[in-house]
C-alpha positions in Angstrom: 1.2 1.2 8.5 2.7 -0.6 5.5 3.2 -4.3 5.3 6.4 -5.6 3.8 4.8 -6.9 0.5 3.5 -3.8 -0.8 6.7 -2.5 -1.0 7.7 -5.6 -2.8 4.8 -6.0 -5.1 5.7 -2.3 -6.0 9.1 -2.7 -6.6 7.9 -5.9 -8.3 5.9 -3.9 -10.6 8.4 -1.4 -11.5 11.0 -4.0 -12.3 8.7 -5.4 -14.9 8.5 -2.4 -16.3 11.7 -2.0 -16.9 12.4 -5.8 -17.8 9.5 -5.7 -20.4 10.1 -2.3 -22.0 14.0 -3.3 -23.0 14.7 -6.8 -22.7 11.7 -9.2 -22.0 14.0 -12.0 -23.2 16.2 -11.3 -20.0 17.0 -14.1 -17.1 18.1 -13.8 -14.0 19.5 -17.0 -13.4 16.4 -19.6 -14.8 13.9 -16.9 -14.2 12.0 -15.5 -16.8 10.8 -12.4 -17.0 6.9 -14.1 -17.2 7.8 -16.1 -14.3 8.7 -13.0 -12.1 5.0 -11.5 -13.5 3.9 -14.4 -12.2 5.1 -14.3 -8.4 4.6 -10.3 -8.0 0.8 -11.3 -9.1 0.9 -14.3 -6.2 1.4 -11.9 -3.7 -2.0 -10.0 -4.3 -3.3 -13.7 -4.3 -2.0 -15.1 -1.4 -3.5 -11.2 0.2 -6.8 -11.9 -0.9 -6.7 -15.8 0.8 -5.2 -14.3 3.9 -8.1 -11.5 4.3 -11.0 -14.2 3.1 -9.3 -16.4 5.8 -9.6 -13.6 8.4 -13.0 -12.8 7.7 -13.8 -16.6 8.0 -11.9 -16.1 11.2 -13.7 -13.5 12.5 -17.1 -15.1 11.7 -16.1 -18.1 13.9 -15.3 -15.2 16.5 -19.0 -13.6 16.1 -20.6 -17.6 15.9 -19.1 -17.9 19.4 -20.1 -14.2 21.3 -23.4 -14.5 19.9 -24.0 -18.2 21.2 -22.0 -17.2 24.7 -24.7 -13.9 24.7 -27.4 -16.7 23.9 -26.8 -18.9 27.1 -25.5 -15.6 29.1 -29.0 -14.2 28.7 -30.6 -17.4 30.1 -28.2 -17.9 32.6 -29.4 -14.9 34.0 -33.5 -15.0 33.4 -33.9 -18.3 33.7 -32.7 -18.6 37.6 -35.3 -16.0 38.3 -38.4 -17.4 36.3 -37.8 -20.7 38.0 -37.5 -19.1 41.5 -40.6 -17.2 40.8 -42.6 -20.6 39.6 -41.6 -23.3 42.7 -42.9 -22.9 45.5 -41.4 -21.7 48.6 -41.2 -25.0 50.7 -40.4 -26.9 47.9 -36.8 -28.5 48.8 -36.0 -27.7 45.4 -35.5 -23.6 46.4 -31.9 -25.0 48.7 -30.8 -26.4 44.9 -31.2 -22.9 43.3 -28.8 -21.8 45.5 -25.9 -23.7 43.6 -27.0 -21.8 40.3 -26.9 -18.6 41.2 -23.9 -19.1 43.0 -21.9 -19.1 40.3 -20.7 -16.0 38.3 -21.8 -16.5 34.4 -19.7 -13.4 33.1 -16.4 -15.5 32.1 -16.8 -18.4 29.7 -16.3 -20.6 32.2 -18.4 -19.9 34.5 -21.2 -19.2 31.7 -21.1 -22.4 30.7 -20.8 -23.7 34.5 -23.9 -21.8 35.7 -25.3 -23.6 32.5 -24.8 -27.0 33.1 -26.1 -26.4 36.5 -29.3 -24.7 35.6 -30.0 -27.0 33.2 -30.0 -30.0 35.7 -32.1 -27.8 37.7 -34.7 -27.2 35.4 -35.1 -30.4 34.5 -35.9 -31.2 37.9 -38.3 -28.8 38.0 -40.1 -30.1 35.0 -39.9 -33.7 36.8 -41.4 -32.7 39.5 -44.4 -30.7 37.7 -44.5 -33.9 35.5 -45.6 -36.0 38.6 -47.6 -33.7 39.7 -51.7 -34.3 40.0 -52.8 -33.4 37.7 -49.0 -33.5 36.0 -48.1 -29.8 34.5 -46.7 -28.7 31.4 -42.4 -28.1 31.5 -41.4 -24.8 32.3 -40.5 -22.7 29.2 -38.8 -19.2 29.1 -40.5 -17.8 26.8 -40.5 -19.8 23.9 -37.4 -21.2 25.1 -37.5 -25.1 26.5 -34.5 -26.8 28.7 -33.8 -28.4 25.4 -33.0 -25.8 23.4 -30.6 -24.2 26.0 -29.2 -28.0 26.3 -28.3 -27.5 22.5 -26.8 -23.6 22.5 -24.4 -25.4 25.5 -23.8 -28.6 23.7 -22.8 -26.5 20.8 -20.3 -23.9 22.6 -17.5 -26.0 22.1 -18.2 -26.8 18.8 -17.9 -23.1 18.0 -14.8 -22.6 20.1 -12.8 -25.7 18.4 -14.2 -23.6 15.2 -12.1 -20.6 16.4 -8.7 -22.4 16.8 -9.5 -24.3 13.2 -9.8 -21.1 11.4 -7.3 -19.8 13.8 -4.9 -21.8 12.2 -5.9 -21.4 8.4 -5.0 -17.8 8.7 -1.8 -18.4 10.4 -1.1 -20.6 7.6 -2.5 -18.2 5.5 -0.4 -15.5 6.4 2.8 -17.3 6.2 1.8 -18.2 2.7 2.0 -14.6 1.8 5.0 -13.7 3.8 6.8 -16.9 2.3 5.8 -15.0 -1.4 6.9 -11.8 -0.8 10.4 -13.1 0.9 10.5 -14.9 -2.4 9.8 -12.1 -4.8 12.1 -9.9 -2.6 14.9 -11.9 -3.4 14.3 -12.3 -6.8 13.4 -8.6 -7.2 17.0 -7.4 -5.4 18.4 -10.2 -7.6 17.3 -8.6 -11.1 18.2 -5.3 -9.9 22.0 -6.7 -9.1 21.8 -8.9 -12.7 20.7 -6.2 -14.7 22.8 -3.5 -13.2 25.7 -5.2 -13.9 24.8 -6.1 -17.3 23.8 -2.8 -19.1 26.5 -0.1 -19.2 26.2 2.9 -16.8 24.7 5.7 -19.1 22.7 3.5 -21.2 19.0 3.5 -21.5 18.6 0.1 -19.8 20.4 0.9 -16.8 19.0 4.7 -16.7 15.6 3.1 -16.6 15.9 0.8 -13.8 17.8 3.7 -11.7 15.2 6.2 -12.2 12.1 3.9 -12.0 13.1 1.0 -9.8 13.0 2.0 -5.9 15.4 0.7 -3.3 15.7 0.2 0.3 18.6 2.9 0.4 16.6 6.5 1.1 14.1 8.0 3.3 12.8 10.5 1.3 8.8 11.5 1.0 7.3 9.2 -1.9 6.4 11.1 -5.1 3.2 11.2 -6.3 1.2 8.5 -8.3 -1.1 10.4 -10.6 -4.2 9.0 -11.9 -4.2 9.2 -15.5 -8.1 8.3 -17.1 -11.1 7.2 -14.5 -13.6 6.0 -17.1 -17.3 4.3 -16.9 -17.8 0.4 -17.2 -21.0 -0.8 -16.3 -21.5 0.8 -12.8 -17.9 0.4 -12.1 -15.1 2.4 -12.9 -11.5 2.0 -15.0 -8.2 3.4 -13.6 -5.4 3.9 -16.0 -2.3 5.7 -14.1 0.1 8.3 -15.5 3.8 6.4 -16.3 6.1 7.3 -13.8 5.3 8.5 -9.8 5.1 7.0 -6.4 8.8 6.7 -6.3 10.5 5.6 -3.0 6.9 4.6 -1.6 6.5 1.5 0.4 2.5 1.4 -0.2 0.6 2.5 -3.1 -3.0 2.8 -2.5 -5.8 3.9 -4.8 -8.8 5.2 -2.2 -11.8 6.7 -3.2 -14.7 8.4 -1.3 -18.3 8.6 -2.4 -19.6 11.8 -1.9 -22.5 12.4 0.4 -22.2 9.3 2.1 -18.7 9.0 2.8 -17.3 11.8 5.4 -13.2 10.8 3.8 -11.7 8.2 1.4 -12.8 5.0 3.1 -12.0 2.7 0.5 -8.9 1.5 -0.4 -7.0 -1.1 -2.6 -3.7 -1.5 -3.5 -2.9 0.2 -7.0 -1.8 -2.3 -10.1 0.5 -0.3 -12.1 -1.0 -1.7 -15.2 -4.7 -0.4 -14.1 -7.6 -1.6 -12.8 -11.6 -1.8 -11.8 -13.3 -1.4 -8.7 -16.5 -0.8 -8.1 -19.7 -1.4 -8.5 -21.1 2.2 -7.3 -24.9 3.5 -8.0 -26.2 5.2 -10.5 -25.9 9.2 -9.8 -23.5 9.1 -7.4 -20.6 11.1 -7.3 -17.3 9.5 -6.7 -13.4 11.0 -6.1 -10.5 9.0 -6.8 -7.0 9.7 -5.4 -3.7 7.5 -5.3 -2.3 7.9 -1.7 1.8 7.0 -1.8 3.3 6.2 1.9 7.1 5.4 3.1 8.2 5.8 6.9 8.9 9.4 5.7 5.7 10.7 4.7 2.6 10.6 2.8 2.0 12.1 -1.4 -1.9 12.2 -2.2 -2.0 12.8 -6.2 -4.4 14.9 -7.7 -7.9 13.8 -6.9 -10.4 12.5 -10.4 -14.1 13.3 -9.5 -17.0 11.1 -11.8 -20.3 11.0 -11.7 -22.0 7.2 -12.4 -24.4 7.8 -15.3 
């Protein structure tokens, strides 16, 4: 589904096409027309800091599942090793009890079970320690009491992590959505201006109705066609046809690379003005399509096919 500022970086776009091809000099209010470039580019800023955010998010996420797996997994072998290695009248079999009593599949009782286990092993190792002659502390595996004392002294390190980064994305998000309110305004603000200020008929106010999309219908979008797809380096240069993708709320350039790609997988969103993705591999073969979206439908334009050299 389409976010709210990709329709507004669109109709961003297409209002500085307009604004630039007839009257760059044009305010709307204090605004300049290079100040408005500048916004509509903030919001594909302020997207990339909110995905890099959520990514840094997510890692956080997968820090903490694979530490909870960590101690999960000796929660569960580590009971039965030391069972297996005391001996059955030691008093210290009664103790054991309290471990395995206690369910480690939620987080808390993972980290319950253990705290528990790890007092219990270590009085396991201080009773082999007096022992003569004394013998070695019980490992599993390669894995001492110690190093399970650290994954556990760790786990709410990680999960503090979670809520920090939690919160950078949050603030990360309402970054963007704080831009694209912005850009909205302006953008409904320049239509208004400059609607009002060329005459109906002319070839200002002809262009802006034609190119510049508005909130009003529901129609299918039109296509976006893909003009040039040319070689740099091992990536690849889009240049767009003028004109297309009219009433869409998302403009997406997607590409698939053939043999290794079952559909178009990749996606970015399109700038009007052109741009690079990549890098691909030599000799493989890539196809390029611009998918235009509203809440009425879906326009694929023509698909480009390269090979990499």
């Amino acid at each position: 589904m389409a976010e709210f500022w990709q329709a507004v970086h669109i109709r961003g776009q297409q209002s500085q096409g307009v604004w630039i091809t007839f009257d760059s000099g044009f305010t709307v209010g204090a605004t300049t027309q290079l100040e408005h470039a500048a916004l509509v580019a903030l919001i594909l800023t302020h997207v990339n800091e909110r995905d890099v955010q959520k990514d840094v998010f997510d890692d956080a996420v997968a820090a903490r599942d694979a530490n909870f797996n960590a101690i999960h997994d000796i929660n569960v072998r580590a009971p039965q090793m030391l069972d297996a290695q005391i001996e059955d009248t030691d008093p210290l079999n009664n103790d054991l009890d309290d471990v395995f009593e206690v369910d480690p599949d939620s987080q808390h009782g993972n980290m319950e079970r253990a705290r528990r286990l790890i007092s219990f092993w270590k009085r396991v190792n201080a009773t082999r320690a007096a022992m003569t002659p004394p013998l070695p502390p019980l490992l599993l595996g390669t894995i001492s009491v110690a190093n399970f004392e650290t994954l556990v002294n760790n786990h709410p390190v990680l999960l503090q992590a979670i809520e920090n980064e939690r919160a950078e994305w949050s603030g990360k998000k309402s970054q963007l959505q704080a831009t694209a309110r912005r850009v909205d305004r302006l953008n409904k603000r320049w239509y208004g201006a400059w609607g009002n200020n060329f005459a109906d008929g002319s070839p200002e106010k002809n262009a802006m109705l034609s190119q510049v999309d508005t909130e009003e219908g529901t129609n299918p979008p039109t296509a976006k066609e893909i003009a040039t797809v040319t070689q740099s380096g091992t990536s690849m240069a889009i240049v767009y046809v003028d004109g297309g993708g009219n009433h869409s709320t998302s403009l997406m350039l997607q590409w698939q690379v053939v043999g290794v790609d079952a559909d178009f997988g990749h996606d970015t969103p399109v700038i009007l003005t052109g741009q690079t993705v990549g890098p691909f591999t030599a000799g493989q073969t890539v196809n390029f399509r611009v998918r235009a979206e509203n809440s009425a439908g879906t326009t694929d334009s023509a698909v480009k096919t390269i090979t990499i050299a």
